[in-house]
C-alpha positions in Angstrom: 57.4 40.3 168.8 54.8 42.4 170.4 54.3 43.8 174.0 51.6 42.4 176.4 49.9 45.8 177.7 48.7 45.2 181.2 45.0 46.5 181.8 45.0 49.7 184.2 42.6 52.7 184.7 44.0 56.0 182.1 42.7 59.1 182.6 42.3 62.1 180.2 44.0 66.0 180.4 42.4 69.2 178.9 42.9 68.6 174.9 45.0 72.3 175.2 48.6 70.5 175.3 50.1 74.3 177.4 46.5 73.4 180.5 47.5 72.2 183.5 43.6 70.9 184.3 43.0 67.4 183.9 39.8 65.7 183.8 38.6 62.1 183.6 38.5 60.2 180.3 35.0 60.2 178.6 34.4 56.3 178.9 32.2 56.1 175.9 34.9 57.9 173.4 37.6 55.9 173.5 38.8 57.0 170.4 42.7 58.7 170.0 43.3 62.4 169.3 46.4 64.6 169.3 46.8 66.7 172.4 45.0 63.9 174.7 47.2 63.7 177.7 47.9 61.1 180.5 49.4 60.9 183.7 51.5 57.6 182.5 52.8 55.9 179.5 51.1 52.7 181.5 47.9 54.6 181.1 48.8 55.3 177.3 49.2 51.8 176.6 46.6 50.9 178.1 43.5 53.1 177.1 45.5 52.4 173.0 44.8 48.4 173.6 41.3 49.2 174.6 40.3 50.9 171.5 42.3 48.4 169.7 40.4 45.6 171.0 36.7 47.6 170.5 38.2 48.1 166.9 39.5 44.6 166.0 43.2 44.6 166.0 46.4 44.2 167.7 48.7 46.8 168.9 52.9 46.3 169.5 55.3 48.7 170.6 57.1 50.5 167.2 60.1 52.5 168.4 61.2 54.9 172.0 63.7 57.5 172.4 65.1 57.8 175.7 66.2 61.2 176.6 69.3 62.3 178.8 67.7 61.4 182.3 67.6 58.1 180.9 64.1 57.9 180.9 61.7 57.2 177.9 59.9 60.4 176.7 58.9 59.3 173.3 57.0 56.3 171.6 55.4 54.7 169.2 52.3 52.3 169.1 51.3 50.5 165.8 49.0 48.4 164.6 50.7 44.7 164.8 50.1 44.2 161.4 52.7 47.4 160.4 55.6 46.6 158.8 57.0 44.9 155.3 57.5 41.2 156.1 59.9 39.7 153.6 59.9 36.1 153.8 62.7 33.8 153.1 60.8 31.1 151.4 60.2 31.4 147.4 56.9 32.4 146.9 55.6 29.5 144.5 56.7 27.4 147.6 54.2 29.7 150.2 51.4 28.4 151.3 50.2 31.0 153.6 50.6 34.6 152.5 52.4 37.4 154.5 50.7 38.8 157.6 51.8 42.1 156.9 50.3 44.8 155.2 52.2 47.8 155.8 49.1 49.3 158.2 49.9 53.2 158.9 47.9 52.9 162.1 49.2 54.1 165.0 49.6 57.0 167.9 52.8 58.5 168.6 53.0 59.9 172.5 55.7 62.1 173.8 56.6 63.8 177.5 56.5 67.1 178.2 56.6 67.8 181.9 55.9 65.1 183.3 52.9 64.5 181.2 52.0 62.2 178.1 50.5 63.9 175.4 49.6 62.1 172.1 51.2 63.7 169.1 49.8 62.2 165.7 47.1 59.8 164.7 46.4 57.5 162.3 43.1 55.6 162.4 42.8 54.3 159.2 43.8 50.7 158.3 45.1 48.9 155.4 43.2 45.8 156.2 40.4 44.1 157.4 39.6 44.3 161.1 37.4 42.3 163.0 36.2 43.6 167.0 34.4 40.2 167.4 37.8 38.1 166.9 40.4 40.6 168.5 40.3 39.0 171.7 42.4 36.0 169.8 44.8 38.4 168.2 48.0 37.5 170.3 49.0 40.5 172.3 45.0 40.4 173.2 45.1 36.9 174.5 45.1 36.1 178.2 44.9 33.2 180.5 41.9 34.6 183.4 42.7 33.3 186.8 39.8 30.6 187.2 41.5 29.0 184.0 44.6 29.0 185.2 43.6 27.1 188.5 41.6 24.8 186.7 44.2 23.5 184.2 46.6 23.7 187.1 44.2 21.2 189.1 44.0 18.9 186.3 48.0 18.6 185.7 48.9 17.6 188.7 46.0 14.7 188.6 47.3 13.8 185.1 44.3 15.1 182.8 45.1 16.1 179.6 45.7 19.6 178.2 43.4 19.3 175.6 40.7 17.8 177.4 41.3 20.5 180.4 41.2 23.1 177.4 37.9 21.5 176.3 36.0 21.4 179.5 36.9 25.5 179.7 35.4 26.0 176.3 32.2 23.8 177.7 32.3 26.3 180.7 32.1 29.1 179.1 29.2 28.3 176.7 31.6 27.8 173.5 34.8 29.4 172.0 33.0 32.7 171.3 33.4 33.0 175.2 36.9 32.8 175.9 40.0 34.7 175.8 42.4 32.5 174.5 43.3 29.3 172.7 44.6 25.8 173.3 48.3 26.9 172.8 47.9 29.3 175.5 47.2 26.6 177.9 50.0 24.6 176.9 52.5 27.6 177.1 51.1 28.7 180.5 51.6 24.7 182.2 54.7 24.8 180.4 56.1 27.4 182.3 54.5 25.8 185.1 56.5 22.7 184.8 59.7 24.7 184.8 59.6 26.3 187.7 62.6 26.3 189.6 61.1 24.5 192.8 62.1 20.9 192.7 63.6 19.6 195.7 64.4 22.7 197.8 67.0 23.7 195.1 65.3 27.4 195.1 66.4 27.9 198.4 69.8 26.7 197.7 69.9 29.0 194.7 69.3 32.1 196.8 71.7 30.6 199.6 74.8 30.2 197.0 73.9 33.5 195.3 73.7 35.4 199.1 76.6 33.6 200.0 78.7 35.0 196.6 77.5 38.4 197.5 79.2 38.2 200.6 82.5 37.4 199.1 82.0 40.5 196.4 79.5 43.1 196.6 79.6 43.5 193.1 78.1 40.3 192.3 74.5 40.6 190.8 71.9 39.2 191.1 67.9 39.2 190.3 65.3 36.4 190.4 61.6 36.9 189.3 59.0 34.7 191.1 55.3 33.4 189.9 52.0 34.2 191.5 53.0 31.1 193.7 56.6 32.4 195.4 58.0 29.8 193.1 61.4 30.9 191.2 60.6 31.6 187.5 63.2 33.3 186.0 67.1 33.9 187.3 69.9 36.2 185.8 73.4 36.8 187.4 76.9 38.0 186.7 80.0 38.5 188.7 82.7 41.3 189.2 84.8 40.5 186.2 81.6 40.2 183.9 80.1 43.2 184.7 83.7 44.9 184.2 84.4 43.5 180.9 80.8 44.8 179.7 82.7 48.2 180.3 85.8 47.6 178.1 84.2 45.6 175.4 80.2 45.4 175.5 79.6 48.0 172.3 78.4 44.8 170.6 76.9 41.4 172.6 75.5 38.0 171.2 72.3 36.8 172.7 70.8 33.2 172.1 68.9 30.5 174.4 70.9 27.2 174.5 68.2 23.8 174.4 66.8 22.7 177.4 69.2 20.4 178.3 69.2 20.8 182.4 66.9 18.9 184.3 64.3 21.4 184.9 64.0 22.2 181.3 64.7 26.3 181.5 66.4 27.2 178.7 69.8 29.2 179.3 70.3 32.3 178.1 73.7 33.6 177.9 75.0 37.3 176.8 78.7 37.2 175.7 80.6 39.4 173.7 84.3 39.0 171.6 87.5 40.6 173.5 90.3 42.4 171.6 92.1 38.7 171.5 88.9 37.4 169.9 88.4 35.5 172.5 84.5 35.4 173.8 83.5 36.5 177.2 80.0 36.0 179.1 78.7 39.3 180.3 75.7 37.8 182.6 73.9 34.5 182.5 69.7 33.6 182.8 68.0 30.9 183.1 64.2 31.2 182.4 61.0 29.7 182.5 59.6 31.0 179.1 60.8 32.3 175.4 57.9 35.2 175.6 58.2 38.8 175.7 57.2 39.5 179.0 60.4 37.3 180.1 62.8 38.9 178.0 61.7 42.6 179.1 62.7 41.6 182.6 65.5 39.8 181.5 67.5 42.7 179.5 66.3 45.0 182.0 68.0 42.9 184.5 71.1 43.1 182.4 71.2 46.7 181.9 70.6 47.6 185.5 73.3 45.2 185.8 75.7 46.9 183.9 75.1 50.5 185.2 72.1 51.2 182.5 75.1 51.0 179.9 73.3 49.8 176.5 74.8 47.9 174.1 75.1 49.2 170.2 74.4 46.5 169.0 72.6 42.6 170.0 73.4 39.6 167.8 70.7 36.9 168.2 68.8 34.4 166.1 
């Protein structure tokens, strides 16, 4: 699954790795090379998405180290076509082929103090690429704000997605013009519709979850909220979870249940297997959305949770 890369300003450092003098990025050279430095990995990430989009492909998050302050000070950006997929259907039975081609492109970035200065390069692709149809590649795709208010307006008066989806396409002067796709739409009202907001129970949420902190301060608690200061995503854990995650959280299973609750969040346990084989749940979620953006927050939720403690090992589907 690849990493959405918010769009920021990024600004460029004296190509000397050892200079201290920085200087702005050259707007019409956008293109990578070793020893260019940043103030942030933010700024890396974004100024490696814009040249991926000019270029005509999609860009994921490889691999990180994390040093001893418990900070990340090295990673990896590929192409999102890297990789050997190995597909579990037999191939006389495939009608699509694999959408991986084992693409070397990539940066690799590491810290030195305080700085973020690229390493190694690799520009060359083993595929196709296409700059006029990179704005559909998924990681690339995005939902504008007029778009959202429109499809927004039209849900709560009952129009149609597809027809809302349609009338954007007509605004824009046809699908050349426009940053995402039908599925987009549907994923973005979807996650609309499951807000937790229905009937005050948000604010009875945060009441029983204030009111359990009082009792232990070592309950915990986060809860993420939309653009609208409407409860989107939830994760919690008590005393005894977060001290089991201490005893016997080397290894931790991770799934989303169905959405069988009445505002149709899936759940999202973590639980892990005590020396009895018995299981035990180490923090529970409920969220709005399966995309990555969600699940970032939600394991960092979990790890800040359990005293930045990382598990060895995650078993999931």
């Amino acid at each position: 699954m690849g990493e959405d890369i918010p769009v920021q300003a990024s600004h460029e450092l004296n190509e000397d790795i050892n200079s201290n003098n920085a200087h702005d990025v050259n707007k019409n050279d956008i293109v990578p090379k070793v020893h260019m430095c940043f103030e942030t990995l933010d700024a890396v990430k974004v100024f490696y998405k814009n040249f991926a989009i000019q270029s005509g492909f999609g860009v994921r998050v490889r691999s990180s180290l994390w040093g001893s302050d418990n900070e990340i000070n090295y990673i990896k950006l590929v192409c999102s076509r890297e990789g050997n997929y190995v597909s579990a259907i037999p191939p006389e039975l495939k009608t699509v082929p694999s959408q991986k081609k084992q693409c070397k492109a990539g940066i690799t970035v590491g810290k030195k103090e305080g700085k973020w200065y690229i390493r190694s390069v690799v520009t060359d692709h083993s595929h196709d690429i296409s700059p006029q149809k990179s704005r559909l590649i998924r990681g690339n795709r995005k939902v504008n704000m007029h778009a959202r208010q429109t499809v927004d307006i039209n849900d709560e008066v009952g129009v149609r997605i597809n027809k809302s989806f349609r009338s954007l396409v007509c605004e824009a002067g046809g699908y050349d013009n426009i940053t995402f796709i039908e599925r987009d739409v549907r994923n973005y009202i979807g996650k609309q519709r499951r807000s937790l907001s229905k009937d005050e129970d948000g604010q009875a949420l945060l009441r029983h979850f204030s009111q359990m902190r009082e009792l232990n301060n070592n309950f915990f608690f986060d809860i993420e909220m939309d653009e609208n200061n409407r409860i989107c995503n939830v994760f919690w854990a008590d005393a005894r979870s977060r001290a089991a995650c201490q005893d016997f959280g080397d290894v931790v299973s991770f799934d989303t249940t169905y959405l069988t609750n009445k505002y149709d969040m899936p759940f999202a346990p973590f639980v892990e297997v005590n020396h009895h084989g018995k299981s035990i749940l180490l923090g529970c979620n409920l969220v709005s959305c399966e995309d990555t953006s969600t699940f970032v927050w939600l394991f960092e939720c979990w790890r800040r949770c359990m005293s930045n403690i990382e598990p060895h090992g995650i078993v999931t589907d």
